[in-house]
C-alpha positions as CSV (number, residue, x, y, z in Angstrom):
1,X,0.0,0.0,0.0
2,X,1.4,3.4,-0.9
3,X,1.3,6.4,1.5
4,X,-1.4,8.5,0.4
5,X,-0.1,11.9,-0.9
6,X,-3.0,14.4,0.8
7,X,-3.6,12.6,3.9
8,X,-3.4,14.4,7.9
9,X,-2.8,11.6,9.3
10,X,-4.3,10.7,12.6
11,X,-2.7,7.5,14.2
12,X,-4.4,5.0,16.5
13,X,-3.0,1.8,17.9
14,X,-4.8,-1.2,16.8
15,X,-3.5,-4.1,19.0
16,X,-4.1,-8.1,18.0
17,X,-5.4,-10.9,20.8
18,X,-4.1,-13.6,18.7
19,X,-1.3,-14.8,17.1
20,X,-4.0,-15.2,14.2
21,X,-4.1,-11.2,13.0
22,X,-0.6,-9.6,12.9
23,X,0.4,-6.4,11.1
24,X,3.2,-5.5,8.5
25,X,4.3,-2.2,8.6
26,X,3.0,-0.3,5.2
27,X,6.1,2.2,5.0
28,X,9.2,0.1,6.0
29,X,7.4,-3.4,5.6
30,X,9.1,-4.8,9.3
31,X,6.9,-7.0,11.1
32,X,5.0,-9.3,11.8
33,X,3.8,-6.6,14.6
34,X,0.9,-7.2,17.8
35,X,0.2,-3.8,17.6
36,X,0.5,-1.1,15.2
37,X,-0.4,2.6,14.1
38,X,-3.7,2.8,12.0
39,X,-4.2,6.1,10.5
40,X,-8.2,6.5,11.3
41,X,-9.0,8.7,7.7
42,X,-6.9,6.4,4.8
43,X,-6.1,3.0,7.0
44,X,-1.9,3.3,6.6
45,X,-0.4,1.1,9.1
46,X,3.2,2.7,10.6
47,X,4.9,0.9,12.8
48,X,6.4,3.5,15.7
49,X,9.1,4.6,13.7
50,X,7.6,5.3,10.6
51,X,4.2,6.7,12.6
52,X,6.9,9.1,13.7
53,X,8.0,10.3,10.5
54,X,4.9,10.4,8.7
């Protein structure tokens, strides 16, 4: 998934239960991740680094 050109993002951590549902990190790709940055308006997942830069 590319990171949307126009978006202000607004992160929220979205943490997984289960070993079933893990993330990747859209920007750097590291993972798999329990918990990641969800940006609520276009859905980018960051993991903290990246959140931090976007």
């Amino acid at each position: 998934m590319a990171k949307p050109g126009k978006c202000e993002h607004t992160f929220k951590v979205i943490k997984s239960d289960t070993t079933l549902i893990l993330w990747n990190c859209n920007m750097c790709h590291s993972g798999p991740h329990w918990w990641i940055y969800e940006c609520a308006k276009c859905k980018l997942k960051a993991c903290k680094t990246c959140m931090a830069k976007a």
